[in-house]
C-alpha positions as a Markdown table, in Angstrom:
| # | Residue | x | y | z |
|---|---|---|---|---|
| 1 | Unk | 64.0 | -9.6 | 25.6 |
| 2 | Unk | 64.4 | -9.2 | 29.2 |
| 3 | Unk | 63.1 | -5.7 | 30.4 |
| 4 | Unk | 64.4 | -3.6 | 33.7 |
| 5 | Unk | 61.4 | -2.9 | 35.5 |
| 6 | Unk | 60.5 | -0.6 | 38.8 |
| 7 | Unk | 57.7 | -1.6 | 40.6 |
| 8 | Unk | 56.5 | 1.3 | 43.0 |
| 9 | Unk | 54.5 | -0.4 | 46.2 |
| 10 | Unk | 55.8 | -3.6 | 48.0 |
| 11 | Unk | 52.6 | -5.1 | 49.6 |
| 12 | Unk | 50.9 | -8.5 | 48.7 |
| 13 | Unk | 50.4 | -7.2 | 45.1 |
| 14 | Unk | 53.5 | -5.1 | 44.6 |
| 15 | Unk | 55.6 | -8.6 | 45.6 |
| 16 | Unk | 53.7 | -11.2 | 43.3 |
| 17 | Unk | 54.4 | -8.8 | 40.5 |
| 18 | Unk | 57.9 | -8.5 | 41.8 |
| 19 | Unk | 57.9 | -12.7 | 41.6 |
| 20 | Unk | 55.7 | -13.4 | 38.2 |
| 21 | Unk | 58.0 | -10.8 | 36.4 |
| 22 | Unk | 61.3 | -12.0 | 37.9 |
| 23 | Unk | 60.5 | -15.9 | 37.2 |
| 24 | Unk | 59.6 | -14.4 | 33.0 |
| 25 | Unk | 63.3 | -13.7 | 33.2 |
| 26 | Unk | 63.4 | -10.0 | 33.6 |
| 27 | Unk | 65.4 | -7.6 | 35.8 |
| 28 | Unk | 63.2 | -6.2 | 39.0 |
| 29 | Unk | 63.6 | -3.5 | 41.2 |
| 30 | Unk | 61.6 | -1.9 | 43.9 |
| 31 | Unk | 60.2 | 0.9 | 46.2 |
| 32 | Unk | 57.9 | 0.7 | 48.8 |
| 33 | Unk | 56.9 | 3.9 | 51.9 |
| 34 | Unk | 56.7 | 1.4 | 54.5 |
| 35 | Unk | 60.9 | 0.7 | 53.1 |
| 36 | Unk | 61.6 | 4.9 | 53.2 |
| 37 | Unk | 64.1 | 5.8 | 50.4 |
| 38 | Unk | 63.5 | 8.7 | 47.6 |
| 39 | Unk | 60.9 | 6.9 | 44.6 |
| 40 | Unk | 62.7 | 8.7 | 42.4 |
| 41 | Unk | 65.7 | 6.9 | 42.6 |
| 42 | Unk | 64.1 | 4.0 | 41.1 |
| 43 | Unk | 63.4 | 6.0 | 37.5 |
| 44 | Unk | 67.2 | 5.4 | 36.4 |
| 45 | Unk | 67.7 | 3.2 | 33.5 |
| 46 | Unk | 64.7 | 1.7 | 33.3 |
| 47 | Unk | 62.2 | 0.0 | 30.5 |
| 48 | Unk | 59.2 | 0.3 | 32.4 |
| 49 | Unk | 57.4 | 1.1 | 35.8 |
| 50 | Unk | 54.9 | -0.5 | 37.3 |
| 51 | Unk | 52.8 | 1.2 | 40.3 |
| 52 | Unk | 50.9 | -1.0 | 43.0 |
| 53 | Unk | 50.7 | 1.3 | 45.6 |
| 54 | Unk | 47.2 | 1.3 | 47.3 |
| 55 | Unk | 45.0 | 4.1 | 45.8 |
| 56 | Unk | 45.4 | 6.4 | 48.7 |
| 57 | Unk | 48.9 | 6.6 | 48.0 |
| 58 | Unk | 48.8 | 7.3 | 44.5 |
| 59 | Unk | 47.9 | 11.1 | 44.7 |
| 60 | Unk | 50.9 | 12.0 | 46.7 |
| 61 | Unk | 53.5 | 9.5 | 44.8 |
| 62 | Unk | 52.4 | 10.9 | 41.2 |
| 63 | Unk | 52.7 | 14.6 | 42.1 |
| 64 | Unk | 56.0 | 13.9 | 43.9 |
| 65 | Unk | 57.4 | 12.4 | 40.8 |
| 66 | Unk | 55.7 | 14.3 | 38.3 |
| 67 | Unk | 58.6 | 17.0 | 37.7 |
| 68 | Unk | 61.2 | 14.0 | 37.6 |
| 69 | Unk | 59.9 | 11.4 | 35.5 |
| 70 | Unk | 61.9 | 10.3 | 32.3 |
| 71 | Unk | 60.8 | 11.5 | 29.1 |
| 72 | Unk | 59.0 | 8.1 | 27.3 |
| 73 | Unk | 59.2 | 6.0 | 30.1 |
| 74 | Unk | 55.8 | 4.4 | 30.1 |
| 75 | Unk | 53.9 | 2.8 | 33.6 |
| 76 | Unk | 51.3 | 0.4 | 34.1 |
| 77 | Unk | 49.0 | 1.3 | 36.9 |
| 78 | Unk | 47.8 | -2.0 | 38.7 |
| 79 | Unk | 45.7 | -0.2 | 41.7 |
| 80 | Unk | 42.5 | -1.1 | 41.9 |
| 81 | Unk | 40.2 | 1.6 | 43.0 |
| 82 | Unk | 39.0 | 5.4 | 42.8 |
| 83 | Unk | 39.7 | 8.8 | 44.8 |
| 84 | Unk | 36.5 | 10.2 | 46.1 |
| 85 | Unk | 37.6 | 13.4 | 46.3 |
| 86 | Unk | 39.1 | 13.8 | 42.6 |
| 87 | Unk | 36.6 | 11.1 | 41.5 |
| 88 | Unk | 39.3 | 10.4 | 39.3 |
| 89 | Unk | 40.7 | 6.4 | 38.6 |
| 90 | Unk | 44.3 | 5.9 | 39.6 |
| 91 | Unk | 46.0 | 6.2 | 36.2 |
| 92 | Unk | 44.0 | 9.3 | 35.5 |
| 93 | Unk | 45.7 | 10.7 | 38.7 |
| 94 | Unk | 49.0 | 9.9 | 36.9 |
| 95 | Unk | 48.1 | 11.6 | 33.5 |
| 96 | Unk | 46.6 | 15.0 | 35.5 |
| 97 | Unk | 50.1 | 14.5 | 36.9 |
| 98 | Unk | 52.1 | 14.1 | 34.0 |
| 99 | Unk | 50.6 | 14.6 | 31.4 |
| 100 | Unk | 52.6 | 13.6 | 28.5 |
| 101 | Unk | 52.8 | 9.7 | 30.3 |
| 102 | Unk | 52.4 | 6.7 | 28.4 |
| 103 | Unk | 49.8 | 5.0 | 30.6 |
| 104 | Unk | 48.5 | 1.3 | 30.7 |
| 105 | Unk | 45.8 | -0.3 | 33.2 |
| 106 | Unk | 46.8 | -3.9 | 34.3 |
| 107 | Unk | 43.6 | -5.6 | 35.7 |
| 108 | Unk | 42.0 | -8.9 | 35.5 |
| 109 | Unk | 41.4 | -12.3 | 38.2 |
| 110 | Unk | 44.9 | -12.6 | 39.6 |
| 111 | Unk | 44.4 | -13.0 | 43.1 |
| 112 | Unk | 48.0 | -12.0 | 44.5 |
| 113 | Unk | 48.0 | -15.7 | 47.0 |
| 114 | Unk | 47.2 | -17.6 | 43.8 |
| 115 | Unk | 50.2 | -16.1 | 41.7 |
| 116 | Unk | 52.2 | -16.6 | 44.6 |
| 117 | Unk | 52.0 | -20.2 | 44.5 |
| 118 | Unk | 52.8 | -20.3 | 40.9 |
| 119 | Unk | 48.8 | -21.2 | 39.7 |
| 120 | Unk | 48.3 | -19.7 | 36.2 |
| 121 | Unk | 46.0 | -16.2 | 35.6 |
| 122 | Unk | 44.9 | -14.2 | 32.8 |
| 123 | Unk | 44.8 | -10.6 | 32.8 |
| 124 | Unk | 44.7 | -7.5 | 30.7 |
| 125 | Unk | 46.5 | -5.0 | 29.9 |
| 126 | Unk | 44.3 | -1.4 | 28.9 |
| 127 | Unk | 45.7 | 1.5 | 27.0 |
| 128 | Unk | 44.6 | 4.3 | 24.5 |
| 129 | Unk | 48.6 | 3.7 | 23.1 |
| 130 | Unk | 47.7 | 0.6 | 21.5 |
| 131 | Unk | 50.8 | -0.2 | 19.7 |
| 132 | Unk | 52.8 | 0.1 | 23.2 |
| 133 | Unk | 50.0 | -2.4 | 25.0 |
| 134 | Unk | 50.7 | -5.2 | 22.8 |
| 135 | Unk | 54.5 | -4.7 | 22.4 |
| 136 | Unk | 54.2 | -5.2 | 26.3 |
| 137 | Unk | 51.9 | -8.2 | 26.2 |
| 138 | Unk | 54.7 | -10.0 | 23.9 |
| 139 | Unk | 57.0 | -8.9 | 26.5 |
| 140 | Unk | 55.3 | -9.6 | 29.5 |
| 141 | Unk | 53.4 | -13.0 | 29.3 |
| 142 | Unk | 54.7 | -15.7 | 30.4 |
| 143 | Unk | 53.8 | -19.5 | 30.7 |
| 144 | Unk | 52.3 | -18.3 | 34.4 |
| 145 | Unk | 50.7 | -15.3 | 33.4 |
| 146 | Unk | 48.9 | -14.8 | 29.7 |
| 147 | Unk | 48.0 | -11.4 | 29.0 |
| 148 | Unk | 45.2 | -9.9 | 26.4 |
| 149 | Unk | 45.0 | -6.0 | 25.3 |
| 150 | Unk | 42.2 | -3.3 | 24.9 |
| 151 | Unk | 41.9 | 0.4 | 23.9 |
| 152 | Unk | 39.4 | 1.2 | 27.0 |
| 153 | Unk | 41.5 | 2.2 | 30.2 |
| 154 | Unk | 38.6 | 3.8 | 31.8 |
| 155 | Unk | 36.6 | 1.1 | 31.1 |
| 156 | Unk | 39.0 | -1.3 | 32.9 |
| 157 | Unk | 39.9 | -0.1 | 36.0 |
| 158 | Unk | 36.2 | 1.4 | 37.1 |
| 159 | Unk | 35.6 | -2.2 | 36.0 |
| 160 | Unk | 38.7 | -3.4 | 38.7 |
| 161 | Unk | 37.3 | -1.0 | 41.0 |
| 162 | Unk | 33.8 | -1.8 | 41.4 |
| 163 | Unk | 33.8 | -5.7 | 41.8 |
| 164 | Unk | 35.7 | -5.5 | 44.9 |
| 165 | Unk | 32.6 | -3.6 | 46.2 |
| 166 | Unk | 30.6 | -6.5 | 44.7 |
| 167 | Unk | 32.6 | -8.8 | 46.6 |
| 168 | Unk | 32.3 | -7.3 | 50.4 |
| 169 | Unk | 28.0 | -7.8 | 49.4 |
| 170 | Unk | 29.1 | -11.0 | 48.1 |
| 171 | Unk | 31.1 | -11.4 | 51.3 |
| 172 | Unk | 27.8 | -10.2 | 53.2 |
| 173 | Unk | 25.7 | -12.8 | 51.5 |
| 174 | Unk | 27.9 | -15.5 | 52.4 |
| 175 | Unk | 28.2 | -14.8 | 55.9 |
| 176 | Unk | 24.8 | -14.5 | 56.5 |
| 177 | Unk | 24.4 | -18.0 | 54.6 |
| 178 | Unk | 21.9 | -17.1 | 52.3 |
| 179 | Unk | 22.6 | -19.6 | 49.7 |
| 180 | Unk | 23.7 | -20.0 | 45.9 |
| 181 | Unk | 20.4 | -18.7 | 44.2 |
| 182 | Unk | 20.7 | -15.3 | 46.6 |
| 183 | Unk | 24.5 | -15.1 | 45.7 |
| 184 | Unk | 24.1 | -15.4 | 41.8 |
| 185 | Unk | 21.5 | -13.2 | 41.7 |
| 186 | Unk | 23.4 | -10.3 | 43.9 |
| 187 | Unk | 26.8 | -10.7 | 41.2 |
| 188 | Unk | 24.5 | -10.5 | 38.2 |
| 189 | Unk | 22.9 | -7.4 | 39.4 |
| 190 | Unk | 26.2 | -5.8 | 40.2 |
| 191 | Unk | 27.5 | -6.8 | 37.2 |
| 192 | Unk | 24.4 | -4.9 | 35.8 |
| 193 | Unk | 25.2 | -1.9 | 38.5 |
| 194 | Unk | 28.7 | -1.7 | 37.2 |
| 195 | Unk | 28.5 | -1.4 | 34.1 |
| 196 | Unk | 25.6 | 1.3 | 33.8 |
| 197 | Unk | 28.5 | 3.8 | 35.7 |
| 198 | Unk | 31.0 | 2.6 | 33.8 |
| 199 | Unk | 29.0 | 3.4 | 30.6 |
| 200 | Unk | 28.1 | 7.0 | 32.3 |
| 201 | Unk | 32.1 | 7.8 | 33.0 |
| 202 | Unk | 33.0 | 6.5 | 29.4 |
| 203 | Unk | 33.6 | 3.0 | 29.5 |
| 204 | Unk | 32.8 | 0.4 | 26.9 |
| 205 | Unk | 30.2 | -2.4 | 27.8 |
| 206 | Unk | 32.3 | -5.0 | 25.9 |
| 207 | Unk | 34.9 | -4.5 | 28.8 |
| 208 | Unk | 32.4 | -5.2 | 31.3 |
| 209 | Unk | 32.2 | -9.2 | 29.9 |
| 210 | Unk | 36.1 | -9.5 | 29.8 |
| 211 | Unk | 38.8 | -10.3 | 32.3 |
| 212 | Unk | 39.2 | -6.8 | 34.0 |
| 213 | Unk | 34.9 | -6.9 | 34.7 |
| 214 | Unk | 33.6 | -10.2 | 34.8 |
| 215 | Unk | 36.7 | -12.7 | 35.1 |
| 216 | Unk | 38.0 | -10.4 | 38.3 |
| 217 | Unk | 34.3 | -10.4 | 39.7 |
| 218 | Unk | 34.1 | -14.0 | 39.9 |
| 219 | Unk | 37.7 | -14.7 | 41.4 |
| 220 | Unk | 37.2 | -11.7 | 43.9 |
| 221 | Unk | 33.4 | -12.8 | 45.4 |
| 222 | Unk | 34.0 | -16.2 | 45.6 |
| 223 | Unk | 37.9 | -16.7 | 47.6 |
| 224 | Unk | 38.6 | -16.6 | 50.6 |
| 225 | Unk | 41.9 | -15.1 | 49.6 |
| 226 | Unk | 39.6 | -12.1 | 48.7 |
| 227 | Unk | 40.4 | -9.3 | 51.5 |
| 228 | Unk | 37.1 | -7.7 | 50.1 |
| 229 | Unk | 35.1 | -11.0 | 50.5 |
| 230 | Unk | 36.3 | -11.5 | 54.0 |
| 231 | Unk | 35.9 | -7.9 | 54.7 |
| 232 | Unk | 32.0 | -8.6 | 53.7 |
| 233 | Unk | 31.7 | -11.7 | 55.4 |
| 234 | Unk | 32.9 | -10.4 | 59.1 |
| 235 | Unk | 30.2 | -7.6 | 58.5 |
| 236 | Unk | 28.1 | -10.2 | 58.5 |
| 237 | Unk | 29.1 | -11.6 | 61.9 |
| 238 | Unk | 28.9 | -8.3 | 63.2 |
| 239 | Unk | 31.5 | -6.1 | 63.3 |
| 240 | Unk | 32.1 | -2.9 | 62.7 |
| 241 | Unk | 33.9 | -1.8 | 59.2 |
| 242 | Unk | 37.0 | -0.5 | 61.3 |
| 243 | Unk | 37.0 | -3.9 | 63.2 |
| 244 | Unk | 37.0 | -6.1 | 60.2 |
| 245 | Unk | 39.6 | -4.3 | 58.5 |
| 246 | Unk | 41.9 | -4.4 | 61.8 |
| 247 | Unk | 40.8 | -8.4 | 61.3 |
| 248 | Unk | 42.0 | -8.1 | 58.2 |
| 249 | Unk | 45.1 | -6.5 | 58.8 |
| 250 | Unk | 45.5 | -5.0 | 54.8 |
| 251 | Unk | 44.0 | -3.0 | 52.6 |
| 252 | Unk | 40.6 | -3.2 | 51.7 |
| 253 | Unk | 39.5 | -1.0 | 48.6 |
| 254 | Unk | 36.3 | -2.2 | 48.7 |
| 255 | Unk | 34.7 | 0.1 | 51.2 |
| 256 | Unk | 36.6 | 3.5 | 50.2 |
| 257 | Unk | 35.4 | 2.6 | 46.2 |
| 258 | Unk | 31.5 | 2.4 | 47.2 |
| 259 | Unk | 31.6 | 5.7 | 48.8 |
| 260 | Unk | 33.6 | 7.1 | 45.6 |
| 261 | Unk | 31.5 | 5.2 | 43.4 |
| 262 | Unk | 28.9 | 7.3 | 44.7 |
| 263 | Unk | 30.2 | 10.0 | 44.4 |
| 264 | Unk | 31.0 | 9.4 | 40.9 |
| 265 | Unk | 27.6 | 8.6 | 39.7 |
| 266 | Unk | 25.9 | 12.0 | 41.6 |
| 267 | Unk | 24.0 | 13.6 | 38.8 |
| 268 | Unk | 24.2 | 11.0 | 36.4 |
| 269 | Unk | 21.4 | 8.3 | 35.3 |
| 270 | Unk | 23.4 | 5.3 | 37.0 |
| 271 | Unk | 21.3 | 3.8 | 39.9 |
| 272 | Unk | 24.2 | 2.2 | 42.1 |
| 273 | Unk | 22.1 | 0.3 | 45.0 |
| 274 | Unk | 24.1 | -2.4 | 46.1 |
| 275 | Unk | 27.1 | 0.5 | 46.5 |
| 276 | Unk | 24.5 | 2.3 | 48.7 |
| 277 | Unk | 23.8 | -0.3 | 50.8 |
| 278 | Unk | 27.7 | -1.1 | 51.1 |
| 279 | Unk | 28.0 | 2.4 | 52.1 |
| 280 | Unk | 25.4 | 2.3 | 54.4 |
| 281 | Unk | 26.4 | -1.1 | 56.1 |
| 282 | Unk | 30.5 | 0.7 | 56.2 |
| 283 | Unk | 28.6 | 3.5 | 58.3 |
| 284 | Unk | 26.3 | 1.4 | 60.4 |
| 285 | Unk | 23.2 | 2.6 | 59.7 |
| 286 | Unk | 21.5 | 0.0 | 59.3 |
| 287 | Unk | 22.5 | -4.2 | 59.7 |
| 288 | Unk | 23.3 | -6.4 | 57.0 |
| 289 | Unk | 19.8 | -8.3 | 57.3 |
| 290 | Unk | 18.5 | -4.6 | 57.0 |
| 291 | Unk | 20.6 | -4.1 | 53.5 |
| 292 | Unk | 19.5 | -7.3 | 52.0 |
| 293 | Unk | 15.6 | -6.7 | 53.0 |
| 294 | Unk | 16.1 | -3.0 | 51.0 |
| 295 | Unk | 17.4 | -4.7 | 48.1 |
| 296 | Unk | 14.6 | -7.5 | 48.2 |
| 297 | Unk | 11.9 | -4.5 | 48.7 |
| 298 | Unk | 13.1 | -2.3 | 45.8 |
| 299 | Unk | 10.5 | -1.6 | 43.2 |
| 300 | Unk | 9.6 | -3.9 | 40.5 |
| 301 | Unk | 11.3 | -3.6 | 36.8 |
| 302 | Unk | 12.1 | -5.4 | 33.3 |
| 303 | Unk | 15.8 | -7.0 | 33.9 |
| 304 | Unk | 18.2 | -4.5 | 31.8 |
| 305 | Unk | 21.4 | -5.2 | 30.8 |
C-alpha cells in the first residue's frame, strides 16, 4: 500500500529518503528551513512523518510542532546525533515534546551518496511500539532498501551517534597514514567505547553488533563519502575543526556528539577516551600525533567487551 509521507529536513539525507521512498511507490512531500514555509503545514493527511533535520534543529522544530501534531500520526526520527545540553537523543527530544508520539529510530549503513545512486542498504528500524515497527518495515522496504526491526530505540541511535565520532579518529588515522593494523585496532576499541555508554544510558549490547552499531561503523570510517571521515582526515593535515567543516561545506555531527557524549557519560562508569581525544583535537589542545601517542600511552588492561 502506497503511504503519504512528510519528510521534515531537505539536505543530503532528507533528499535520498525523499528518492528511496518515492522509487517504493509512495506519495512524498517535504519541508525544509533553508525552503521557509510553516512545518506544520506538512501534517495534513498524512500516514507518516519522517524527520532528517540535523540534530541542532530538532529542539526548536519539535516544540514548534508539539501543540499541532495529529493525534496517532507516528514519525521516524533519522538524525543521527545527541544535544549536549538536554543530553537527550533526538527522538527523545520529540517524546519530551509530545509525549503521547508514536516514535521510531531509522539508523543503520546507508550512506546518503550510495542510496543516491541506487546501490542497495540495509537498515533498521527501532521502536518500543513493536507492532507499528514491523507494520512499517512491510511497508517500507523495497528491493533498494531492506529493513529489520528492534525494541531498543535508545540503544540505536546512541549507537548512530557515536560511530560518527569513531569515524572523524578513523578519519585521523587515515590521514596520518598509520596503516590497517592501527585502524582496526582504533574501531574495535570504539566499538568497545560505544557500547559501555550505551549500556550506562540503557541500551542493549545485542544492538551494538547490528546494523544501527556495527554495520553503520564500518560504512561511516571507511568512505570517503563519510563527511565525519573527511572531517577526521583534514584534522590530520592540519586544520582547524572550523576549517575542515568550512572544507566540508555540511554538517558534521561527529564533533558536536563527542563533546555530548561526554557529557553524557559524566558520573557514570563509561571510560570514553577516544571521545576525549576527539574533543580535545576539535579544541586544539593538543595535535593529532599528540591524541594517538595518549591513546598508545594509556595504562595496561585485560581486553573487555
Amino acid at each position: 500500500m502506497a503511504l503519504r509521507i512528510g519528510i521534515f529536513g531537505q539536505g543530503a539525507w532528507g533528499r535520498s529518503l525523499h528518492q528511496v521512498f518515492r522509487q517504493a511507490g509512495h506519495k512524498l512531500s517535504g519541508w525544509s528551513r533553508r525552503d521557509g514555509g510553516d512545518p506544520a503545514d506538512l501534517l495534513a493527511d498524512q500516514d507518516l512523518m519522517l524527520c532528517a533535520v540535523a540534530m541542532a534543529g530538532v529542539p526548536e522544530l519539535s516544540q514548534r510542532l508539539s501543540s499541532q501534531w495529529p493525534s496517532g500520526l507516528p514519525l521516524i526520527s533519522c538524525t543521527k546525533g545527541l544535544n549536549q545540553r538536554l543530553r537527550l537523543t533526538a527522538s527523545q527530544l520529540w517524546q519530551r515534546s509530545i509525549p503521547n508520539l508514536r516514535s521510531l529510530v531509522l539508523s543503520g549503513p546507508n550512506l546518503a551518496g550510495e542510496l543516491d545512486g541506487g546501490l542497495p542498504a540495509a537498515s533498521v528500524l527501532a521502536s518500543s511500539h513493536s507492532d507499528l515497527a514491523q507494520a512499517l518495515q512491510l511497508e517500507l522496504s523495497s528491493q533498494q532498501l531492506r529493513l529489520y526491526t528492534n525494541t531498543d530505540p535508545i540503544g540505536t541511535e546512541l549507537s548512530g551517534a557515536l560511530k560518527n565520532v569513531m569515524a572523524v579518529a578513523a578519519g585521523v588515522c587515515d590521514g596520518l597514514g598509520l596503516g590497517a593494523n592501527a585502524k582496526a585496532a582504533l574501531l574495535t576499541r570504539g566499538l568497545a567505547e560505544m557500547g559501555r555508554l550505551s549500556q550506562q544510558l540503557g541500551g542493549e549490547s545485542d544492538t551494538l553488533y547490528g546494523l544501527a552499531g556495527l554495520g553503520d561503523l564500518l560504512a561511516t570510517a571507511n568512505s570517503r563519502l563519510s563527511r565525519n571521515h573527511r572531517f577526521g582526515v583534514h584534522l590530520a593535515e592540519g586544520l582547524t575543526a572550523e576549517q575542515a567543516i568550512q572544507a566540508i561545506g555540511a554538517t558534521v555531527e561527529g564533533p558536536s556528539t563527542a563533546v555530548a557524549a561526554l557529557a553524557m557519560a559524566d558520573g557514570g562508569e563509561a571510560l570514553l577516551p577516544i571521545c576525549a581525544q576527539v574533543v580535545g583535537l576539535i579544541e586544539g589542545r593538543f595535535t593529532p600525533q599528540e591524541a594517538v601517542r595518549a591513546l598508545m600511552d594509556r595504562d595496561l588492561k585485560p581486553e573487555e567487551r
